[in-house]
Biopython code that builds the backbone (N, CA, C, O; Angstrom):
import numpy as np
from Bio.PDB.StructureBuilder import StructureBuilder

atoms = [
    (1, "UNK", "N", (-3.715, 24.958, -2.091)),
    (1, "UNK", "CA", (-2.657, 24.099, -2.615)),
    (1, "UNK", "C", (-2.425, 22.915, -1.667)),
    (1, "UNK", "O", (-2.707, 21.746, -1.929)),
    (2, "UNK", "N", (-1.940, 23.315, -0.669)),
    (2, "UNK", "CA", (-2.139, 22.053, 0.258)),
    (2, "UNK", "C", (-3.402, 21.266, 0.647)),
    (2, "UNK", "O", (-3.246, 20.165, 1.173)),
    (3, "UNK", "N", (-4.837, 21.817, 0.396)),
    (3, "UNK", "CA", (-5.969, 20.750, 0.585)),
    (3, "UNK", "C", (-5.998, 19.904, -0.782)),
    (3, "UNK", "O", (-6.610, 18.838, -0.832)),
    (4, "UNK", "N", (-5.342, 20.404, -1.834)),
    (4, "UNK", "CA", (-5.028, 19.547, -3.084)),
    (4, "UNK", "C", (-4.191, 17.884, -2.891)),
    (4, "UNK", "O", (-4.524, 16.713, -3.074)),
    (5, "UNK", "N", (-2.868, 18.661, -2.389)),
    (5, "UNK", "CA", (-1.698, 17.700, -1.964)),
    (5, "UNK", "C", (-2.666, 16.718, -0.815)),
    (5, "UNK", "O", (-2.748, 15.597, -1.317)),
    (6, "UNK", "N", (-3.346, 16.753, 0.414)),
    (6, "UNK", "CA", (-3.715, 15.855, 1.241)),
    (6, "UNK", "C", (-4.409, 15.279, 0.332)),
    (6, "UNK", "O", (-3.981, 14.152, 0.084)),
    (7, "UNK", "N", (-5.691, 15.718, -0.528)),
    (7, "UNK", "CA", (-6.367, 14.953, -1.206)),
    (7, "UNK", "C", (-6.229, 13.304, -2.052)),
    (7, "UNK", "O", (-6.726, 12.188, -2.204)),
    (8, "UNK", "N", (-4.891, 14.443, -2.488)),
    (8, "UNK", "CA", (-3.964, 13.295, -3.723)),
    (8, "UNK", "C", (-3.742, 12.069, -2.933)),
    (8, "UNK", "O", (-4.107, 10.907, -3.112)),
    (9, "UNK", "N", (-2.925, 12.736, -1.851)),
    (9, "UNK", "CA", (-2.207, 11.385, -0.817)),
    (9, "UNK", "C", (-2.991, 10.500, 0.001)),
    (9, "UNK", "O", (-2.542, 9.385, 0.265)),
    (10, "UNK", "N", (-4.359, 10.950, 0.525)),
    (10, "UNK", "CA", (-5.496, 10.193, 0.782)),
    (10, "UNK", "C", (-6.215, 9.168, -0.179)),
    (10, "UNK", "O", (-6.751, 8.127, 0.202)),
    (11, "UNK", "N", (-6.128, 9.735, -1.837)),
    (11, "UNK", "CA", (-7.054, 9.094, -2.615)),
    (11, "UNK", "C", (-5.412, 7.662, -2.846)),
    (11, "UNK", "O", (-5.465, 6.436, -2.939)),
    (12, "UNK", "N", (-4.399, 8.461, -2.856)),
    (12, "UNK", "CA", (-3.516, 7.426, -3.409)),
    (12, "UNK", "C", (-3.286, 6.334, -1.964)),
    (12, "UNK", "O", (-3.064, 5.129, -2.077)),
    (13, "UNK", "N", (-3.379, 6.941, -0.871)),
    (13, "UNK", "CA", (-3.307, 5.956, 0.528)),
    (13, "UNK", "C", (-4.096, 4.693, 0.128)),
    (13, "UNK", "O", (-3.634, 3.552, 0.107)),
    (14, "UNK", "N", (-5.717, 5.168, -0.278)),
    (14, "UNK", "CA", (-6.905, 3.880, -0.006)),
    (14, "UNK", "C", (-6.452, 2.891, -0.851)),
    (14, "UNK", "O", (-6.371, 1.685, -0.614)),
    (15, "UNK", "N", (-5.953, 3.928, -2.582)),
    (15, "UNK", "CA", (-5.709, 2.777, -3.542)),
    (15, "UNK", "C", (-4.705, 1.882, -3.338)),
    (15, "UNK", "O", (-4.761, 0.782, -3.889)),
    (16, "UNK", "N", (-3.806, 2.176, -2.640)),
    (16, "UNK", "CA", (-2.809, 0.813, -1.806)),
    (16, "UNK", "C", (-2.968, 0.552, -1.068)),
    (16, "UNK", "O", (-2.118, -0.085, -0.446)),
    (17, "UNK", "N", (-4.382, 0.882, -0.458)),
    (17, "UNK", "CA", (-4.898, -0.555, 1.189)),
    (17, "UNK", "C", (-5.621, -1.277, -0.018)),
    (17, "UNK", "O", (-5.141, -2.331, -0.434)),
    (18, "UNK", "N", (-6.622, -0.809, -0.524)),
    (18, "UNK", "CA", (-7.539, -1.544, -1.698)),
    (18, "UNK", "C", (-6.737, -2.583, -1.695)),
    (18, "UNK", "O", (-6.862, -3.604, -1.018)),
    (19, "UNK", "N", (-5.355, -2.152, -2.963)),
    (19, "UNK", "CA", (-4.759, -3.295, -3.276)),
    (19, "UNK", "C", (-4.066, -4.197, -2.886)),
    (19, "UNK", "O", (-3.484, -5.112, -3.470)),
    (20, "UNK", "N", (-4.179, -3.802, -1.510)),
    (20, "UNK", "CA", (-3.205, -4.792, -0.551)),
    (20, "UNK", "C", (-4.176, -5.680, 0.001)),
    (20, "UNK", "O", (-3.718, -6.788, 0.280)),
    (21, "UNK", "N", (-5.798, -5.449, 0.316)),
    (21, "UNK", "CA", (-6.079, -6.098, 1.296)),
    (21, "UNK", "C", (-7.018, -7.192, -0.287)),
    (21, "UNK", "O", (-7.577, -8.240, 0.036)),
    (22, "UNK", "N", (-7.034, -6.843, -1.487)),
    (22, "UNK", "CA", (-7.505, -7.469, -2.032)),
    (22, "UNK", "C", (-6.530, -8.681, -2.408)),
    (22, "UNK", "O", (-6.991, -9.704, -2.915)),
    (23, "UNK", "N", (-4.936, -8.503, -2.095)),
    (23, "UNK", "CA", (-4.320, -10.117, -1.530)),
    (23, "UNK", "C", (-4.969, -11.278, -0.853)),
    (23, "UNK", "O", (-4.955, -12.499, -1.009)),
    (24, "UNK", "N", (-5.793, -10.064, 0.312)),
    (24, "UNK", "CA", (-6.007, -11.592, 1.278)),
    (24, "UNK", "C", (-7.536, -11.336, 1.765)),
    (24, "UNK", "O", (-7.873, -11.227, 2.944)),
    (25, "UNK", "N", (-8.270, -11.272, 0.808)),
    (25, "UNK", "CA", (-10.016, -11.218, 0.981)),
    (25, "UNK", "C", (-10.085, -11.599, -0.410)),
    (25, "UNK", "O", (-9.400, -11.234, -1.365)),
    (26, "UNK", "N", (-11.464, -12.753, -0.297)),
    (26, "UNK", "CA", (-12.103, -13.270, -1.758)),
    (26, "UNK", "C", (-12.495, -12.459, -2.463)),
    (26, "UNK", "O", (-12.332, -12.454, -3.683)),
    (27, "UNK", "N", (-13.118, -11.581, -1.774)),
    (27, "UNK", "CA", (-14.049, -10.372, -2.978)),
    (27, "UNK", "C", (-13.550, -8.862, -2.039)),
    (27, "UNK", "O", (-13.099, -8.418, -0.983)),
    (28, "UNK", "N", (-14.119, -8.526, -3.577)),
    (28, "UNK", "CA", (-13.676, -6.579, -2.867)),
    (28, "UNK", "C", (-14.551, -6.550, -2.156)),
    (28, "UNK", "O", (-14.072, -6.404, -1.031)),
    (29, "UNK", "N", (-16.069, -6.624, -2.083)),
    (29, "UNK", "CA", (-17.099, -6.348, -1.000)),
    (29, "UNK", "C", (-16.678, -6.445, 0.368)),
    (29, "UNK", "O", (-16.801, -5.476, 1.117)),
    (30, "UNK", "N", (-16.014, -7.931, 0.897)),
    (30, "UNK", "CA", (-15.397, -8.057, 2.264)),
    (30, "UNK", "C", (-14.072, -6.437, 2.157)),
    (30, "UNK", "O", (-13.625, -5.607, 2.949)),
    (31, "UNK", "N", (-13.983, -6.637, 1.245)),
    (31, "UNK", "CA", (-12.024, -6.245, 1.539)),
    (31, "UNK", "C", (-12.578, -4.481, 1.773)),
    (31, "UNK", "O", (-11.946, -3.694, 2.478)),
    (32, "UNK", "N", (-13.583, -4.195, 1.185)),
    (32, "UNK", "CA", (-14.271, -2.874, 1.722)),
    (32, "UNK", "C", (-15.030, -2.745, 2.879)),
    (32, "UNK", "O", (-15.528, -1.679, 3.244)),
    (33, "UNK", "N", (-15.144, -3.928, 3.533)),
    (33, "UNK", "CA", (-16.360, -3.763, 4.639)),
    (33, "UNK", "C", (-15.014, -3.754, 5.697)),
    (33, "UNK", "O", (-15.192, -2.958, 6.618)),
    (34, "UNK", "N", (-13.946, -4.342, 5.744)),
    (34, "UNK", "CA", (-13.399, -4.212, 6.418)),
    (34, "UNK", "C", (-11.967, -3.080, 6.450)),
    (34, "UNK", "O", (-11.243, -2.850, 7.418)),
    (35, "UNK", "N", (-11.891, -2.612, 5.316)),
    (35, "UNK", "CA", (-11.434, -0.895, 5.217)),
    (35, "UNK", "C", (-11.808, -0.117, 5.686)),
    (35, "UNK", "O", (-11.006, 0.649, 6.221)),
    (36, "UNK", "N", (-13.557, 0.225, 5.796)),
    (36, "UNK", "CA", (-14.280, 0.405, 6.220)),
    (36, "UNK", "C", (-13.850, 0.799, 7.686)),
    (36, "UNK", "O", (-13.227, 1.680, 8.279)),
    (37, "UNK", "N", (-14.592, -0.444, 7.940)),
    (37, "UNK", "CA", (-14.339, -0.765, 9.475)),
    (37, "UNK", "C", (-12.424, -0.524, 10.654)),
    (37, "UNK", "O", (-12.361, -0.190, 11.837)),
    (38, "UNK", "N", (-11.601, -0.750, 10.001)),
    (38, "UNK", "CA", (-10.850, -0.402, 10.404)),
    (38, "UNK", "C", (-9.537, 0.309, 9.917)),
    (38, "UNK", "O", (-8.398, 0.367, 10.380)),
    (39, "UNK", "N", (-10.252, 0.921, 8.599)),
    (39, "UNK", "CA", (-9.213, 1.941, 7.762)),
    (39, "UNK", "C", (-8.520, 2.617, 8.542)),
    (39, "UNK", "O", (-7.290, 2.613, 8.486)),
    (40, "UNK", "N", (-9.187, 3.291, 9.378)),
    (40, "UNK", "CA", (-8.127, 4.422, 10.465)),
    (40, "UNK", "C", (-7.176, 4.247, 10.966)),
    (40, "UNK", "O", (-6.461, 5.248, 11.011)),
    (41, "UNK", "N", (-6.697, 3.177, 11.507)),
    (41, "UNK", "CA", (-6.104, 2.375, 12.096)),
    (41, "UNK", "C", (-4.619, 1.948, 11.358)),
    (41, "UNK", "O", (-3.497, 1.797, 11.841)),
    (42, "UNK", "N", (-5.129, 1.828, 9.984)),
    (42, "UNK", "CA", (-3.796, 1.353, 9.470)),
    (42, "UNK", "C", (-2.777, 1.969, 9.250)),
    (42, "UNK", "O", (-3.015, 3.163, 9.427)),
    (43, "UNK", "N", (-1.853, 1.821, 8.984)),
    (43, "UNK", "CA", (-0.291, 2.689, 8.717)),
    (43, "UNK", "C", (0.228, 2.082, 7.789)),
    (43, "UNK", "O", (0.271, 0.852, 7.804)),
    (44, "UNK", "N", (0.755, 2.838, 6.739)),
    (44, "UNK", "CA", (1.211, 2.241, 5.891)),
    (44, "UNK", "C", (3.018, 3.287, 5.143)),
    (44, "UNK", "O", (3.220, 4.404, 4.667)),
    (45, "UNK", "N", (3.578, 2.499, 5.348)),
    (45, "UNK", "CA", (5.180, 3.052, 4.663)),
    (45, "UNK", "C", (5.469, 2.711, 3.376)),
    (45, "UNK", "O", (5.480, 1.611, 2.823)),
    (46, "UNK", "N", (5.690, 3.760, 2.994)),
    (46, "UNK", "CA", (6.159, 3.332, 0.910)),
    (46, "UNK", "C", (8.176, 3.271, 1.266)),
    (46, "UNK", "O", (8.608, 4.245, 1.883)),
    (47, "UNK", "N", (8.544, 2.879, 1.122)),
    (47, "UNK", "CA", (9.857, 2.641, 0.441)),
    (47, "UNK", "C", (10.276, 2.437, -0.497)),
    (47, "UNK", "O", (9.980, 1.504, -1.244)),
    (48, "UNK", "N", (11.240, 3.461, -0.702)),
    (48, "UNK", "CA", (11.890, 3.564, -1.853)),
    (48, "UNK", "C", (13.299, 2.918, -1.864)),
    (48, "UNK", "O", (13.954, 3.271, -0.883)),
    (49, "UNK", "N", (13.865, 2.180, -2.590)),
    (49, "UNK", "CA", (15.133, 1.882, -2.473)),
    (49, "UNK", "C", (15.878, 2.481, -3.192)),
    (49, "UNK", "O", (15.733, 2.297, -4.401)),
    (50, "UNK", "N", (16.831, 3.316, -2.775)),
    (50, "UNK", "CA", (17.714, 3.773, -3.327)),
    (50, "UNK", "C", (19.037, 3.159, -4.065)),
    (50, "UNK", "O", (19.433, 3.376, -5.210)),
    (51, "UNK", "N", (19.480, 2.498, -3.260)),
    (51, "UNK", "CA", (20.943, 1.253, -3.885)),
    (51, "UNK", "C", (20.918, 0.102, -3.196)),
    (51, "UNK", "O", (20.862, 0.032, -1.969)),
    (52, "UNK", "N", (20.956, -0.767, -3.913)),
    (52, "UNK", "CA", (20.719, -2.374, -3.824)),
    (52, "UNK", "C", (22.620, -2.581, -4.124)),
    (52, "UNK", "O", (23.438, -1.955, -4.798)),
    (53, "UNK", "N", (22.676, -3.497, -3.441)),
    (53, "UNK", "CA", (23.836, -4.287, -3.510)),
    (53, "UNK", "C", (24.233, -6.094, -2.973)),
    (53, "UNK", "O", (23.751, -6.741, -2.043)),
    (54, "UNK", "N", (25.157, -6.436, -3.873)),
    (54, "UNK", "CA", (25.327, -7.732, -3.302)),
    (54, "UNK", "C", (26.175, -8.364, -4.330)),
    (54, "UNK", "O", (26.520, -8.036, -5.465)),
    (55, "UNK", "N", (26.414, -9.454, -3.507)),
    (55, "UNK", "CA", (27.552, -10.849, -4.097)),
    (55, "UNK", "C", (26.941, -10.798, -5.455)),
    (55, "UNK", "O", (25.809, -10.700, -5.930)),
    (56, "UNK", "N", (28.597, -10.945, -6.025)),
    (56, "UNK", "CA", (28.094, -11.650, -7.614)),
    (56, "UNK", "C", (28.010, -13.261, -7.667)),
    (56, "UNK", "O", (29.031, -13.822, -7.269)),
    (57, "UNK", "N", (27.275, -13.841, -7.966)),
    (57, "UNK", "CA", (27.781, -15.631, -8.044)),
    (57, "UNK", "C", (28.400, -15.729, -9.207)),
    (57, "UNK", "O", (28.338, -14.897, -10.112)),
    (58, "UNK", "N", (29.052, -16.814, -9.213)),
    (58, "UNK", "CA", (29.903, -17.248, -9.881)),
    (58, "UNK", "C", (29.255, -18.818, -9.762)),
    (58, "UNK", "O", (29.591, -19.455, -8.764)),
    (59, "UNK", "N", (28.502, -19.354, -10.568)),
    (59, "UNK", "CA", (28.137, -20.589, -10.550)),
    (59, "UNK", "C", (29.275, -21.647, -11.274)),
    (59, "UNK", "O", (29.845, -21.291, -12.305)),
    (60, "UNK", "N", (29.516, -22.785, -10.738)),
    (60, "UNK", "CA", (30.243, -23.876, -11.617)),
    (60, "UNK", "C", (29.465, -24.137, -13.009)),
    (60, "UNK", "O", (29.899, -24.960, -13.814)),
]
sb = StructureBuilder()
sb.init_structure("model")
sb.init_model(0)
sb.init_chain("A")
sb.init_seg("    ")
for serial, (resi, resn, name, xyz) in enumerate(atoms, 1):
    if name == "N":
        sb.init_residue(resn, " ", resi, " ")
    sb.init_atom(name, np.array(xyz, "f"), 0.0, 1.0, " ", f" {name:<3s}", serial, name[0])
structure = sb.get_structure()
């Protein structure tokens, strides 16, 4: 059960470096050579927001 759960969270980790680093590389080929190369390395935090708040405007 738990080599299931790491699995999930590994396959779902790459698919949000994928899609992050395909922001700022022309092609997926680079944006994999350099996942690749320094996937290990990265850290990545999901946040969730729980309650948002703020000023109402009141425009003229």
């Amino acid at each position: 059960m738990l080599c299931g759960y790491v699995i999930r969270y590994v396959l779902r980790f790459m698919e949000m470096l994928k899609r992050f680093a395909m922001k700022y590389y022309p092609n997926e080929h680079l944006a994999d050579e350099e996942i690749a190369q320094a996937g290990r390395a990265v850290q990545m935090f999901e946040i969730e927001i729980e309650h948002l708040s703020g000023k109402e405007v009141q425009e003229k």
